[in-house]
C-alpha positions in Angstrom: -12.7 -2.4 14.5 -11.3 -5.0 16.8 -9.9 -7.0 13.8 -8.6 -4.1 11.9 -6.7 -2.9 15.3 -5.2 -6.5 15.5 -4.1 -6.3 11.8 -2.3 -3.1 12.6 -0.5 -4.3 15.5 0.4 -7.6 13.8 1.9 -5.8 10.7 3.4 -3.5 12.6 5.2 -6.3 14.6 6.2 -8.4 11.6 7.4 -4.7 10.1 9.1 -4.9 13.2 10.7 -8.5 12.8 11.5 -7.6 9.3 13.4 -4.7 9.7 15.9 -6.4 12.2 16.4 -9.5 9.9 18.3 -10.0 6.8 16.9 -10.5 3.7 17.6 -11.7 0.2 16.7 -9.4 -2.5 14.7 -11.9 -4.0 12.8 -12.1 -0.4 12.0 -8.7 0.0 10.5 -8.5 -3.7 8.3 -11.1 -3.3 6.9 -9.8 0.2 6.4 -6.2 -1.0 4.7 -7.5 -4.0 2.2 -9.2 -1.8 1.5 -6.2 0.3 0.6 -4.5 -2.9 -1.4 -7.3 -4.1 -3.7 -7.2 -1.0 -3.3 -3.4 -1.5 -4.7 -3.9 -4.6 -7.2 -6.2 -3.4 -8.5 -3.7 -0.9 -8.7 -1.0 -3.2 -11.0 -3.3 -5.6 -13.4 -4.3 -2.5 -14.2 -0.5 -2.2 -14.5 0.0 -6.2 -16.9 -2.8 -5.9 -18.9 -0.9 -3.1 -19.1 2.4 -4.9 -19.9 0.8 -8.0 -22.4 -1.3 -6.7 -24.7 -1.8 -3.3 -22.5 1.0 -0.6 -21.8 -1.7 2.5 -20.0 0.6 5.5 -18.5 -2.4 6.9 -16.7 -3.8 3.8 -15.7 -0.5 3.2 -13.9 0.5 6.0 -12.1 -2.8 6.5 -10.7 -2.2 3.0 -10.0 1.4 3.9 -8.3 0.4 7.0 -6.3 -2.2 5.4 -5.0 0.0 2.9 -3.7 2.7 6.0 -2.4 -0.3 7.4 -0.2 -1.1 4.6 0.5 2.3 3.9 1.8 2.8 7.3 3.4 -0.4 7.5 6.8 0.9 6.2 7.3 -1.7 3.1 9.9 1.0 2.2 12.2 -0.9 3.8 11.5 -3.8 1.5 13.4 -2.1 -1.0 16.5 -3.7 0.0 20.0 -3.4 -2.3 19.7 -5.6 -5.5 16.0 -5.7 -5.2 16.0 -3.6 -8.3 16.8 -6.4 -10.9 15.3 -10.0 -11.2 17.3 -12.4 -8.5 16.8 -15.9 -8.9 14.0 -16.0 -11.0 12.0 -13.3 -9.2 11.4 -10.7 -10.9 10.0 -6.8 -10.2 8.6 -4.3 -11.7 10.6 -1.6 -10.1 12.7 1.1 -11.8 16.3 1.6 -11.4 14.9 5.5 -10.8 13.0 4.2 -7.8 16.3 3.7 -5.9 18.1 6.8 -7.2 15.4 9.1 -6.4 14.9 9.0 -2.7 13.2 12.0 -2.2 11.2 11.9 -5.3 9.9 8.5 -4.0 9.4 10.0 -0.3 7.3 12.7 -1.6 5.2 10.3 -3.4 4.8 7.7 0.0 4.0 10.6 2.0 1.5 11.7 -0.2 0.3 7.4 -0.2 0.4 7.6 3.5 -1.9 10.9 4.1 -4.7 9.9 1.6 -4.5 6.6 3.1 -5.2 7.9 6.1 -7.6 10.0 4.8 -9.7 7.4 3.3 -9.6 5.4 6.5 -11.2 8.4 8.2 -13.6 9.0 5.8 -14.8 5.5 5.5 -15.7 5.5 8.8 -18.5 8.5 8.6 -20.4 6.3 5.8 -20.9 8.7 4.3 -20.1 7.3 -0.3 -19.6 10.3 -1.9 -17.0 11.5 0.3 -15.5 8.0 0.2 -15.1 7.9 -3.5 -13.6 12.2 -3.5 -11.0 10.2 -1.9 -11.1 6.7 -2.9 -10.2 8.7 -6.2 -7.2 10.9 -4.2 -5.8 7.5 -2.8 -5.6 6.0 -6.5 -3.9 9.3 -7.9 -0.7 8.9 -5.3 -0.7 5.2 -7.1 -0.6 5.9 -10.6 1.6 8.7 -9.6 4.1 6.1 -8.3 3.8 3.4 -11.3 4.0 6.1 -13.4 7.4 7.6 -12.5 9.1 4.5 -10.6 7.1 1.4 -12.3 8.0 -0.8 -15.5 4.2 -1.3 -17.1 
């Protein structure tokens, strides 16, 4: 628990740091694209636990790792002319991403609560519930690649 709090106040910091610096389009696609990588990561450590021998522990790191990016405001990683490849770097994001802000805010708010959710869930051990909402927290995914992602 100890860890997870010092992940949370270390991305919150560098969220922070971010938001009063600068960057290059190129800069911020690369950075939210690792967020979602180790968002994607996370989610497949708690597949793996479902799917295979339930350990608590692993679970709610991953689970608390995920509310962690989820609250980490990586919205503001979506920086002007971070919706087109710059210099080589290239996304994944839609050109509807950026002109539906409160299409896309419905769909991070609905990210954020199951997020948090799972986090809270995790914590009572408790599988069953874990994967109700393991399931919730990969619906508000697809729901975003589906509407704002290239596949």
């Amino acid at each position: 628990m100890k860890k997870t709090i010092t992940l949370v106040a270390a991305l919150a910091v560098s969220g922070a740091a971010l938001a009063q610096q600068t960057l290059k389009p190129e800069e911020a696609i690369q950075i939210r694209q690792a967020g979602y990588r180790y968002l994607s990561w996370s989610m497949g450590k708690i597949k793996a636990n479902l799917d295979g021998t339930y350990n608590k522990a692993q679970v709610i790191a991953a689970a608390e790792t995920i509310k962690a990016i989820a609250n980490s405001g990586m919205g503001a990683l979506y920086v002007a002319g971070s919706d087109k490849t710059v210099n080589g770097v290239k996304t994944s994001v839609r050109p509807e991403f950026f002109s539906k802000p409160q299409e896309v805010g419905k769909v991070a708010q609905a990210f954020n609560k199951e997020a948090n959710e799972l986090a809270r869930i995790a914590a009572t051990g408790d599988s069953a519930a874990v994967k109700a909402q393991f399931g919730k927290v990969g619906g508000t995914c697809k729901a975003c690649h589906d509407d704002f992602k290239y596949k």
